[in-house]
KOLKOL-858454 format. One record per residue (C-alpha): y negated, x negated, z; residue number from 1. Coordinates in Angstrom, 3 decimals, always signed. Each point is the difference from the previous one (the first is absolute). Example, Ala and Ser with C-alpha at 12.3 -4.5 7.8 and 13.67 -1.06 7.14 Angstrom:
<nodes>
         v         u         w    i
    +4.500   -12.300    +7.800    1
    -3.440    -1.370    -0.660    2
</nodes>
This chain:
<nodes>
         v         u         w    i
  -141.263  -146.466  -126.944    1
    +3.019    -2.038    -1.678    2
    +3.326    +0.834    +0.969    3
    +1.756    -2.418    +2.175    4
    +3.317    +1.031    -1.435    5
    +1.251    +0.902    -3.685    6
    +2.457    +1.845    -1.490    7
    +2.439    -2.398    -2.212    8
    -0.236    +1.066    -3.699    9
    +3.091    +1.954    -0.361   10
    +2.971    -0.878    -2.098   11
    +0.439    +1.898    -3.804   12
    +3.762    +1.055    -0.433   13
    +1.767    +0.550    -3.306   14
    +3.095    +1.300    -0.017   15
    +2.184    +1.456    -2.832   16
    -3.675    +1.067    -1.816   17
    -0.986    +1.354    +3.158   18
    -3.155    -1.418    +1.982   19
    -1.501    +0.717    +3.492   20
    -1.961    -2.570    +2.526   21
    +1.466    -1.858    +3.472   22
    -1.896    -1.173    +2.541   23
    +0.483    -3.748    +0.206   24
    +1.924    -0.045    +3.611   25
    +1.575    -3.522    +0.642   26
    +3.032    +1.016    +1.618   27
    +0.827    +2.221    -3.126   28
    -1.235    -0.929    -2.558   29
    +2.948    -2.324    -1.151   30
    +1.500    +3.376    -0.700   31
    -2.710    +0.726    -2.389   32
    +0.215    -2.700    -1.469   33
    +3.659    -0.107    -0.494   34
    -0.379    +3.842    -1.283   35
    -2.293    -0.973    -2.502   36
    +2.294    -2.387    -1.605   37
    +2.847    +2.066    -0.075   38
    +1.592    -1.712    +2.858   39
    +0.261    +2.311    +2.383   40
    +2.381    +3.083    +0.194   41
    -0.025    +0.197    -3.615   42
    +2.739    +2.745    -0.412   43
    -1.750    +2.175    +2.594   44
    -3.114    +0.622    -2.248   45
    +3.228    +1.194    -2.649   46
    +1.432    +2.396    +1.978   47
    -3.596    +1.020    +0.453   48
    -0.626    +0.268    -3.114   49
    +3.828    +2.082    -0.899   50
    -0.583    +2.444    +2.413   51
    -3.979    +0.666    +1.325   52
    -2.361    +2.559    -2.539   53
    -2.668    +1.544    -0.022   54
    +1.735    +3.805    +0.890   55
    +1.389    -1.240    +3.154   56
    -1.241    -1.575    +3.282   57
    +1.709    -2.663    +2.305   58
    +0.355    -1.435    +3.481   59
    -0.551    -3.476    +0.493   60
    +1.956    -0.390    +3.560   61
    -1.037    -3.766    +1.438   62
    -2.983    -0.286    -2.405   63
    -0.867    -3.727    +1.827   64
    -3.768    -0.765    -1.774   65
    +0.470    +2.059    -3.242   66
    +2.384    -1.932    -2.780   67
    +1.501    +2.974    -1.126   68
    -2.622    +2.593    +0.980   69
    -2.489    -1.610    -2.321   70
    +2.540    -0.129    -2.800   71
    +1.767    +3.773    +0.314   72
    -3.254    +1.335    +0.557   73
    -0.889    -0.607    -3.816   74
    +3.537    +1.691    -0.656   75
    +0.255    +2.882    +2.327   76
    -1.780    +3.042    +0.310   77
    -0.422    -1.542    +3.805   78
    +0.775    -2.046    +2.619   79
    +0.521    +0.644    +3.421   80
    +0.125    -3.486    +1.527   81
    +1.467    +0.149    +3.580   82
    -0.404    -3.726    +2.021   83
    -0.326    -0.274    +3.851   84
    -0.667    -3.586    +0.300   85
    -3.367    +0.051    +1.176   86
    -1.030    -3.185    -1.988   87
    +1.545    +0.478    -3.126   88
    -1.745    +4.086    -0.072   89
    -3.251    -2.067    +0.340   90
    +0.611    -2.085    -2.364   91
    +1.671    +2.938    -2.579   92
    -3.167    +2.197    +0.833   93
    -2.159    -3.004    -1.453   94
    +2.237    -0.548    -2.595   95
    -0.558    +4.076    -0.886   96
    -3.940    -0.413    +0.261   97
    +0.028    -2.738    -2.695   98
    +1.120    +2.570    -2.548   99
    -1.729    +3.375    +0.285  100
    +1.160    +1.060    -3.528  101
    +3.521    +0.183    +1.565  102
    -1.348    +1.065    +3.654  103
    +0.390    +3.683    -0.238  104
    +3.490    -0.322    -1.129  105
    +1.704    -1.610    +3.195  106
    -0.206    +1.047    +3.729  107
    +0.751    -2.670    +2.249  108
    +1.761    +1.003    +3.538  109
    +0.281    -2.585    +3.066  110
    +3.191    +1.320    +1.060  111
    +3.335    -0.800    +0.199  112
    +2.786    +2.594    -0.992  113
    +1.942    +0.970    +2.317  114
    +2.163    +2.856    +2.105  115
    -2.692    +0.857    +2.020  116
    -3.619    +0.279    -0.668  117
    -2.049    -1.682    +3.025  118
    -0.048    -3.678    +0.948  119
    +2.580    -2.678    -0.980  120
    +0.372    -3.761    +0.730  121
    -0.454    -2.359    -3.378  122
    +1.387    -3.599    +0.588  123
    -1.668    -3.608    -0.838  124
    +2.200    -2.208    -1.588  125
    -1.983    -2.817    -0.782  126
    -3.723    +1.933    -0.097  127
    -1.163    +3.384    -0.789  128
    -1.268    +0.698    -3.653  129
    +3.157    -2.696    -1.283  130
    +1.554    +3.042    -1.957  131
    +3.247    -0.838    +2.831  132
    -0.901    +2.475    +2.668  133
    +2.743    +2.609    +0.866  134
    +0.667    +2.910    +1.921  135
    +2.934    -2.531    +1.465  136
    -0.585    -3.124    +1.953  137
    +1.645    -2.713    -1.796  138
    -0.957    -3.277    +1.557  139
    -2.241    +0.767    +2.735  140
    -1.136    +2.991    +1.775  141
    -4.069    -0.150    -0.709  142
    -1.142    +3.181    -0.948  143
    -2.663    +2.462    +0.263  144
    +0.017    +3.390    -0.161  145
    -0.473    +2.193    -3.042  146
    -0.230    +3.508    -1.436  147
    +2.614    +1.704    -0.833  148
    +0.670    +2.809    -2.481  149
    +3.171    +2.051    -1.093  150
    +0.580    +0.684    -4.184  151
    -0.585    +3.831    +1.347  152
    -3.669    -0.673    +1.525  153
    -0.922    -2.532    -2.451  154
    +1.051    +2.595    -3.378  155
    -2.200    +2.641    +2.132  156
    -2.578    -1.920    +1.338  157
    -0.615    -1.670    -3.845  158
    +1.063    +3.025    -2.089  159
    +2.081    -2.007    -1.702  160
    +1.839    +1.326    -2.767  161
    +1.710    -0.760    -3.552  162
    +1.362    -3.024    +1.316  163
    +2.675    -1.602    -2.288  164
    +0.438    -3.588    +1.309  165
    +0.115    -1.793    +2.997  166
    -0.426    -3.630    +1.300  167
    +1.262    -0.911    +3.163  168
    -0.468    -3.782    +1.206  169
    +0.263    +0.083    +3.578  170
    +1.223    -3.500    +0.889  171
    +3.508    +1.381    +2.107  172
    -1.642    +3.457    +1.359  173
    +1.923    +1.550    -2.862  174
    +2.959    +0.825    +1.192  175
    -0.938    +1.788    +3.008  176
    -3.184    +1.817    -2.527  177
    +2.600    +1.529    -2.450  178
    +1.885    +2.015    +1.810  179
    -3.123    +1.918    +1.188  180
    -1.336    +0.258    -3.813  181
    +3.569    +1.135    -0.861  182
    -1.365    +3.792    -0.219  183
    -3.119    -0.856    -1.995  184
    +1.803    -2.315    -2.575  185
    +3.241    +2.548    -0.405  186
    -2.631    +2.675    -1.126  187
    -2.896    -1.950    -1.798  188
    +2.754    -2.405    -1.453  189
    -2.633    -2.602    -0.637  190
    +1.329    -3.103    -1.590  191
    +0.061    -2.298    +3.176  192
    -1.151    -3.470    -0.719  193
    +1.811    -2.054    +3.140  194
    -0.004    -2.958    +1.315  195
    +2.656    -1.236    +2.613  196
    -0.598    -2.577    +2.560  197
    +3.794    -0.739    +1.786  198
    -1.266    -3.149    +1.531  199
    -3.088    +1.470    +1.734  200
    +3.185    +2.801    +1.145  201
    +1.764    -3.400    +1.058  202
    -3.035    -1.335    +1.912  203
    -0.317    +2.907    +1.692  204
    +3.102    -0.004    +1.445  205
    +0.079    -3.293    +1.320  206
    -3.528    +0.122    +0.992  207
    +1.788    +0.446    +3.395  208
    +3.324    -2.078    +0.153  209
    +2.913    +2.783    +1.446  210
    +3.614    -0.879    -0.232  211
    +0.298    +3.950    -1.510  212
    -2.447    -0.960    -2.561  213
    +1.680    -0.276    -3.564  214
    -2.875    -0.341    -2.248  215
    +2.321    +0.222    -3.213  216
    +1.674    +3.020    +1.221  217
    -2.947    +1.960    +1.075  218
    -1.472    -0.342    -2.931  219
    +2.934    +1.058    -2.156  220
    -0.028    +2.788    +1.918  221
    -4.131    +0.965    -0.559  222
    +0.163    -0.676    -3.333  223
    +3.332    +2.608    -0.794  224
    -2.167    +2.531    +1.769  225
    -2.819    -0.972    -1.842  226
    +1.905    +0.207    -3.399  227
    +1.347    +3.429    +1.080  228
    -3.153    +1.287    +0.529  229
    -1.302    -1.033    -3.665  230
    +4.140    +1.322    -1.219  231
    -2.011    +3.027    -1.993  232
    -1.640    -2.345    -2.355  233
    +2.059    -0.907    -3.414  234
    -0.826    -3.105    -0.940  235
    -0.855    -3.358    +1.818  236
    -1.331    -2.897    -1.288  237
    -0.741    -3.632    +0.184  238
    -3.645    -0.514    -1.131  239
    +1.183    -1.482    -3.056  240
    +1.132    +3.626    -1.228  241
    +3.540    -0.952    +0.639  242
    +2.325    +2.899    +1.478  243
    +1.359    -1.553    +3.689  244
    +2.363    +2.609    +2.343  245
    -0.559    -0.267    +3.445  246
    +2.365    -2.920    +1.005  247
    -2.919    -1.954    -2.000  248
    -2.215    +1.279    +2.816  249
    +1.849    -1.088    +2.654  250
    +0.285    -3.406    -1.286  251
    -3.494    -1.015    +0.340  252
    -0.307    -2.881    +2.471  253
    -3.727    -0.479    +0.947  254
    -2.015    +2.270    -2.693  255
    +0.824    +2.317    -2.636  256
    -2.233    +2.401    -2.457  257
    +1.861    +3.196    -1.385  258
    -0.974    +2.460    -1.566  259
    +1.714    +3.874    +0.837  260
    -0.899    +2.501    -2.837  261
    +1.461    +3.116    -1.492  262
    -2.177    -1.478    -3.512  263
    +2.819    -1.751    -2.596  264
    -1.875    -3.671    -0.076  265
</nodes>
């Protein structure tokens, strides 16, 4: 019997000499595309390359379908790829199967980090698998509900060990996360790969209008605590390699990438 449906041929990547296959998904694969010709987040496949080997694993927090699993995977000595959006795991799972020499070297959780292990609500903003979903509603209040898993349960759970590098790209969820990884990262000191969302923060807060709210001040305030709890690392960075201090950080008006490290760039 013929099938009535068929796979489309999946996509060949090449990136920086490195090569692994896609599957040919419509809604992302302008991404692809755009990766492939060096188009798209070129100076986060650099920091990739400065700071993943082969000695040391990472965590990939807010993984989305697999951009920079499939790349640190041929880097690091493994991945652990943590992404709760139920559309986007699909779609990184698939993404995985498409390269089995590469397979055994990533473990892929559909979880979101957080301060409790157990059940949490993820929020739409404009549809699930978009790489925008957040721990935070922003501009609406859709959501469904999703696992949840604390850095404790998911290092036990995984056995995770030798990790040296983080990447945390949680579209706004970030600065409630770090406070509760504050333990993990002051001991492990990985070099913590972050990026900042302040006008997802800003959304958030006027998601419902309140003559108290004071969008710019509450998030002045989130992201001092958030700086103090990253205070033990030496250096930060821009992800050019260029040494920032932390007014830098609080400067950043809708996104910012830094990069906190005790490694001289």
């Amino acid at each position: 019997m013929e099938k009535s449906f068929e796979e489309p041929n999946p996509i060949n990547i090449s990136k920086n000499n490195i090569n692994f296959s896609v599957t040919s998904n419509p809604l992302t694969q302008w991404m692809w595309n755009e990766m492939h010709q060096n188009k798209w987040e070129e100076e986060t496949f650099k920091i990739f390359d400065r700071f993943l080997n082969a000695e040391h694993s990472y965590i990939d927090i807010g993984a989305w379908i697999g951009p920079t699993v499939l790349y640190g995977a041929h880097k690091a000595k493994h991945v652990y790829g943590i992404e709760p959006d139920p559309i986007a795991f699909e779609e990184l799972i698939t993404n995985l199967n498409l390269n089995p020499s590469i397979a055994s070297k990533v473990t892929c959780i559909n979880a979101a980090l957080a301060e409790k292990s157990g059940d949490i609500n993820l929020y739409m903003r404009h549809h699930f698998g978009d790489s925008t979903s957040s721990l935070i509603p922003t501009i609406s209040n859709n959501h469904c509900k999703v696992k949840s898993i604390t850095i404790d349960d998911l290092i036990t759970q995984n056995n995770i060990k030798e990790v040296n590098f983080v990447k945390m790209d949680i579209e706004g969820g970030e600065y409630f996360l770090i406070p509760f990884l504050h333990e993990f990262l002051k001991t492990q000191k990985p070099t913590l790969y972050l990026s900042l969302h302040p006008g997802f923060f800003n959304e958030n807060v006027n998601l419902v209008p309140n003559k108290s709210n004071d969008s710019s001040s509450q998030l002045n305030i989130q992201t001092e605590k958030l700086l103090d709890n990253l205070q033990f690392y030496k250096y930060i960075y821009d992800i050019f390699g260029n040494p920032v201090d932390r007014e830098a950080v609080l400067n950043v008006t809708y996104t910012g990438e830094f990069i906190f490290t005790n490694e001289c760039w």
